[in-house]
C-alpha positions as a printed Julia matrix, in Angstrom:
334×3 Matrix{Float64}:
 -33.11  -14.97   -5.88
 -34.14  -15.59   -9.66
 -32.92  -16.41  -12.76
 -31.67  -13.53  -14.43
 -30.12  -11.98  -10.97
 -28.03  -15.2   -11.0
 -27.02  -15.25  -14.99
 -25.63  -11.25  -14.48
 -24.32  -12.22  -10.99
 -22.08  -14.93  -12.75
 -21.27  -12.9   -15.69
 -20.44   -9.73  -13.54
 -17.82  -11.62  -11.45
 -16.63  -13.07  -14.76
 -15.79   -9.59  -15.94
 -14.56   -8.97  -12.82
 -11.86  -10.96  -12.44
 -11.31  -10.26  -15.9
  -9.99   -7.1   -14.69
  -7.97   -8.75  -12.48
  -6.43  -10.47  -14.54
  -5.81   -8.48  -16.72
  -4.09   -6.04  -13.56
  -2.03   -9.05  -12.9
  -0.49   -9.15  -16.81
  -2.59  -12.71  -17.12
  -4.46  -13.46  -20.16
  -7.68  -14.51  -19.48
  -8.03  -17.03  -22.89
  -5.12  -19.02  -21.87
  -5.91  -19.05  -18.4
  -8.17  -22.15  -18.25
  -8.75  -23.07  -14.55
 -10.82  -19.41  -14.37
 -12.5   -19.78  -17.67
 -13.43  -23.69  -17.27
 -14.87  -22.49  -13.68
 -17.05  -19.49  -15.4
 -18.0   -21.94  -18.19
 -19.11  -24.38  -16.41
 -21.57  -21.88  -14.26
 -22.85  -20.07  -17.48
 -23.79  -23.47  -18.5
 -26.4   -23.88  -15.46
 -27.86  -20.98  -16.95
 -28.71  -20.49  -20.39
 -29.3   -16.45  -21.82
 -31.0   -15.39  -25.66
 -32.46  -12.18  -26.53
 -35.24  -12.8   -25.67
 -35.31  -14.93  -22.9
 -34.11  -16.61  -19.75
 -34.09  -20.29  -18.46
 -32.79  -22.32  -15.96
 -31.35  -25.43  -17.0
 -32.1   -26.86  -13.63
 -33.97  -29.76  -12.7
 -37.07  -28.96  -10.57
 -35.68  -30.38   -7.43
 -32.68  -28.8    -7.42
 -32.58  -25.9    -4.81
 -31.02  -22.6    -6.6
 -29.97  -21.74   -3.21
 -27.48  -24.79   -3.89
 -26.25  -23.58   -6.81
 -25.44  -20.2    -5.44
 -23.92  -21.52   -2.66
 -21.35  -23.39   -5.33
 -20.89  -20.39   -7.01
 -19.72  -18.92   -3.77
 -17.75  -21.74   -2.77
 -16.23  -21.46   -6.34
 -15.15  -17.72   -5.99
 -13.74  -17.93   -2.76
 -11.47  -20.98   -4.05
 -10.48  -18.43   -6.71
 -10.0   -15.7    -4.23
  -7.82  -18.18   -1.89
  -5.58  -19.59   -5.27
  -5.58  -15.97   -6.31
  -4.41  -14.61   -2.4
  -1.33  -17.54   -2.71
  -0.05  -16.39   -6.1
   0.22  -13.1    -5.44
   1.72  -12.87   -2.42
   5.64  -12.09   -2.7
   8.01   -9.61   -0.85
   8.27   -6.58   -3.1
  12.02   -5.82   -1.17
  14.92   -7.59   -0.14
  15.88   -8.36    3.92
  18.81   -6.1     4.36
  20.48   -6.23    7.51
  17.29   -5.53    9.57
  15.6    -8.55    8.4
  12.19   -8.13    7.0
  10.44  -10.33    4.77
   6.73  -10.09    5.29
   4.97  -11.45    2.15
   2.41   -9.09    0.5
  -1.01   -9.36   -1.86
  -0.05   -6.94   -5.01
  -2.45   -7.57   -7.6
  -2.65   -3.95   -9.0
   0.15   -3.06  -11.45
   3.31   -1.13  -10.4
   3.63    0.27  -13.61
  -0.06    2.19  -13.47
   0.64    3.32   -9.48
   3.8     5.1   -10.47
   2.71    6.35  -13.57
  -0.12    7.99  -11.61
   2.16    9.45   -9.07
   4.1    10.65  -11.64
   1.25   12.36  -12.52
  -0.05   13.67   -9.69
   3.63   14.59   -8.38
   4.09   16.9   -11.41
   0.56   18.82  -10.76
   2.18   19.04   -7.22
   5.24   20.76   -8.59
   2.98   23.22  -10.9
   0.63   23.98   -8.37
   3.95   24.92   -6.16
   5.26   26.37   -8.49
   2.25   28.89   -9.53
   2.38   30.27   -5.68
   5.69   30.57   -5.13
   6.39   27.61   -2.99
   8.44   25.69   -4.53
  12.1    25.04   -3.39
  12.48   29.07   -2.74
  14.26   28.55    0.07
  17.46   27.26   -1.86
  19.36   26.48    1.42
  17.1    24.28    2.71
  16.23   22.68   -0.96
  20.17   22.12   -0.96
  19.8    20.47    2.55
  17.56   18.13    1.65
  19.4    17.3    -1.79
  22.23   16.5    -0.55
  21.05   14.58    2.61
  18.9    12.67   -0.49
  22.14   11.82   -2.7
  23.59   10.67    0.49
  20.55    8.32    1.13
  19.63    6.89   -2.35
  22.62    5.16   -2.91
  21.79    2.67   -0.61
  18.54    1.78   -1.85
  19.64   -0.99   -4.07
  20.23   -3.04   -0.86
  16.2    -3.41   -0.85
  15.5    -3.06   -4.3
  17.81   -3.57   -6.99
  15.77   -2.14   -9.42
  15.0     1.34   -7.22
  18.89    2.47   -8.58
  17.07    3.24  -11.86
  14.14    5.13  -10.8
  13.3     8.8   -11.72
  14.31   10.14   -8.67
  13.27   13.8    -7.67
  13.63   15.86   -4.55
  11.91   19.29   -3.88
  10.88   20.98   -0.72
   7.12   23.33   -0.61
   7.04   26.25    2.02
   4.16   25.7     3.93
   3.65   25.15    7.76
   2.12   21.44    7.26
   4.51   18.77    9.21
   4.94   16.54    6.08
   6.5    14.69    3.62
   6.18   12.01    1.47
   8.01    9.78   -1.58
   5.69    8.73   -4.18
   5.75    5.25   -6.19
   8.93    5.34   -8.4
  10.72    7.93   -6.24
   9.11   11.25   -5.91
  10.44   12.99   -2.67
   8.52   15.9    -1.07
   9.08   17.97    2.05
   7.11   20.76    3.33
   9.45   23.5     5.27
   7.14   23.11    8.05
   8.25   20.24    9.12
  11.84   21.41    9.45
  11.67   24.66   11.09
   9.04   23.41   13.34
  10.77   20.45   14.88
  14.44   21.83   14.26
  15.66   19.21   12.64
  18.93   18.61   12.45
  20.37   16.52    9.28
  20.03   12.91   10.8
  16.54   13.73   11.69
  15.64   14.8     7.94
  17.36   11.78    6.88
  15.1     9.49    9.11
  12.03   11.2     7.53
  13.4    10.77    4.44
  14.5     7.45    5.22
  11.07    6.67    6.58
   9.24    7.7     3.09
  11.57    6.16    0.82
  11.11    2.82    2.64
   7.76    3.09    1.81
   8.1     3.37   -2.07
  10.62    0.7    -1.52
   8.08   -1.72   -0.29
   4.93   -0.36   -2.35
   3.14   -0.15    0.53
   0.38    2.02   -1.81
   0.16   -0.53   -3.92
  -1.06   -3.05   -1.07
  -2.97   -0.81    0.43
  -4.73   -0.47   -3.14
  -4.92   -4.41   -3.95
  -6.44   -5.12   -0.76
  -9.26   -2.62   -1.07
  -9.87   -4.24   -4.6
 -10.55   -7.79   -3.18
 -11.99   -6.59    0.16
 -14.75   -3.9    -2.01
 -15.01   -7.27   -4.0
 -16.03   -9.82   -1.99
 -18.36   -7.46    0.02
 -19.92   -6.89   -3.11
 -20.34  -10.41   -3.97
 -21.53  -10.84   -0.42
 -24.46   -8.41   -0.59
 -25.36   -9.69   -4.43
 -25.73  -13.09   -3.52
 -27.51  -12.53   -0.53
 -24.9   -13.59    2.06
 -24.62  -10.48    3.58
 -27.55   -8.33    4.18
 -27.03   -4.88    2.78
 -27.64   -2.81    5.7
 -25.1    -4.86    7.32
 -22.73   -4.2     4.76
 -21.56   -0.8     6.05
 -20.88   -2.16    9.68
 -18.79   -5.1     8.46
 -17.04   -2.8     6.37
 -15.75   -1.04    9.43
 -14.96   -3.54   11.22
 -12.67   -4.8     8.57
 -11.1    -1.32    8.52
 -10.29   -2.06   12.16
  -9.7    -5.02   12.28
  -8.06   -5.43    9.15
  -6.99   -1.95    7.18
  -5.32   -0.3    10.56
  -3.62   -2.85   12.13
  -1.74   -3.38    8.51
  -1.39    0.08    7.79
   0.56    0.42   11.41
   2.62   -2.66   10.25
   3.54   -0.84    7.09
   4.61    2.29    9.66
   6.78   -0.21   11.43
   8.18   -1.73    8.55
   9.1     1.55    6.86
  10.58    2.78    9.94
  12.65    0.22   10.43
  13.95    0.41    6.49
  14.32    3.74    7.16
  16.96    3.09   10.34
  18.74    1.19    7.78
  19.32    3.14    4.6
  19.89    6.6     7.34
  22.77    4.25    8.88
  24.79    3.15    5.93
  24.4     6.8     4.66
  26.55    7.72    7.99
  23.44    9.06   10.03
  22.89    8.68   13.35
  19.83    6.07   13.95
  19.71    7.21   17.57
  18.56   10.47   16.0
  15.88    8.93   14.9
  14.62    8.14   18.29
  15.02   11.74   18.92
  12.67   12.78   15.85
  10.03   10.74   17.46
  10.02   12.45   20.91
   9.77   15.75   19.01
   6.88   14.34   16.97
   5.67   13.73   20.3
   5.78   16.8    21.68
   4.65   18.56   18.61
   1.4    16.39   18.63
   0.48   17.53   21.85
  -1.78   14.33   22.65
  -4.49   15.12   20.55
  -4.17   12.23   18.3
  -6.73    8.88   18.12
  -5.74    5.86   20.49
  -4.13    3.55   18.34
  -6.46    0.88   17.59
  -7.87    3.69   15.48
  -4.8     4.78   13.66
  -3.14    3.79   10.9
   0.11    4.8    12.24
   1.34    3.75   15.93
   1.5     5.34   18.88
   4.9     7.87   19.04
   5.52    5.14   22.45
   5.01    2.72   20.26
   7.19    3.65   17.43
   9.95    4.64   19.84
  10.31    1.33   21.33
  10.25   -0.48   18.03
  13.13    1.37   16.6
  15.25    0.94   19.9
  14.54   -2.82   19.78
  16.54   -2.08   16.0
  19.42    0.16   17.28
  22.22   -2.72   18.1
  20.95   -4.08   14.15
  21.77   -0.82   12.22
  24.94    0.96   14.8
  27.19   -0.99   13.32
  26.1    -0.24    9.77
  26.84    3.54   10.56
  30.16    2.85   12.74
  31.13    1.37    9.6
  30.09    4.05    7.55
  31.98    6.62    9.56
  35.02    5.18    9.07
């Protein structure tokens, strides 16, 4: 490893968590602990024009000094891992609290999905898709101004969003709520599985938990530092580079799936919530998920592969929440 491959490494991973930084709303001149760190590695190298020298003494091994510099970063990485790890939602009744890494900016995420909701909309819109079924747009409305009300209980701040509901005709079995509150079903999904009203509102339930807890946004910030640190890895030397793609993976499932599954669980379980104190049934919600069942007809990955649990899986969790949330909606039905 020479030189010059060390002077860019440092001053790449400078700029790097530069970025960073700057995602997290940090200024990087008044942040001193990173910029004494950085300054004290550019000065074990020294860069002009013209020219590049080590300001090393001839017995020490450069392999030692990249080894600090790694040492370094990860101490950054861990520091950096602690501060940003916060619960982006209140417990409710259900009780969750998990603490999440969100490094990437709210404010970008949901003005992307604004973005890319609207093109959505047009695209809709242009074919002819879009909310022409006005019973079944209604439906959904109404089962929405039912549910939304009860967001606050997670997020205070979710009462203000933008909130928008539409439905597309198309067969797909989907829906989804964007950052900041962007609701979308596809018909498919409710003339395929028959769904009564308490069954919508557990889907919708289900998505909206999801915005609630930014689950995007983790997903996003832990691709950041994981792409990072491979990166690091390969450019340093401590991880070969045709290795790279295998460890990769097995982060993915070891790592990415299992949390993406938690995120399911955790959005399900939301879900349960905000559908009881709107006055749904959660039992019905256990019903969705046999019908998801049957509609799947087995021909999905085992779950260590998924992102989302097993239907079995899912079913059980959200029993083991019933006696949490039935008095929520016994109260709501009075």
């Amino acid at each position: 490893m020479n030189v010059f491959r060390g002077l860019k490494l440092v001053s790449n991973l400078e700029a790097q968590l530069k970025i960073i930084l700057n995602i997290k709303n940090t200024n990087y001149k008044t942040n001193f602990k990173v910029k004494n760190i950085f300054s004290n590695l550019k000065n074990i190298f020294s860069l002009n024009k013209f020219q590049l020298k080590a300001n090393l003494n001839s017995n020490i091994n450069i392999n030692f000094i990249f080894n600090l510099i790694y040492n370094l970063v990860c101490s950054i990485l861990v520091i950096f891992f602690v501060g940003a790890c916060a619960s982006s939602t209140e417990r409710g009744d259900v009780g969750l609290d998990r603490k999440q890494f969100l490094v990437v900016s709210s404010a970008e995420i949901e003005s992307k999905s604004a973005e890319a909701y609207e093109e959505v909309k047009a695209e809709a819109k242009k074919n002819n898709t879009l909310d022409t079924n006005q019973a079944q747009y209604q439906r959904v409305l109404n089962i929405s101004k039912r549910l939304l009300p009860h967001v606050s209980i997670f997020r205070a701040d979710a009462a203000n969003w933008n909130w928008e509901t539409h439905v597309i005709k198309s067969e797909e079995l989907n829906a989804y709520c964007m950052p900041g509150g962007k609701i979308m079903f596809y018909s498919g999904i409710i003339d395929t599985l028959k769904m009564t009203d308490a069954e919508i509102a557990a889907v919708m339930g289900h998505e909206v938990a999801h915005a609630l807890r930014e689950h995007g946004r983790e997903r996003m910030s832990e691709e950041m530092i994981k792409m990072g640190l491979l990166q690091f890895g390969v450019q340093t030397g401590m991880v070969k580079e045709q290795y790279a793609g295998a460890l990769l993976a097995l982060s993915t499932v070891f790592v990415s799936l299992p949390h993406g599954r938690n995120q399911e669980s955790e959005a399900d379980v939301i879900g349960l919530e905000i559908m009881a104190r709107a006055g749904y049934n959660p039992q019905e919600a256990v019903t969705l998920w046999k019908k998801m069942l049957s509609a799947g007809g087995g021909n999905k990955p085992p779950e260590f592969m998924s992102t989302h649990p097993s239907e079995e899986n899912r079913i059980k969790n959200i029993e083991s929440y019933l006696s949490k949330v039935m008095p929520l909606y016994l109260k709501a039905k009075q």
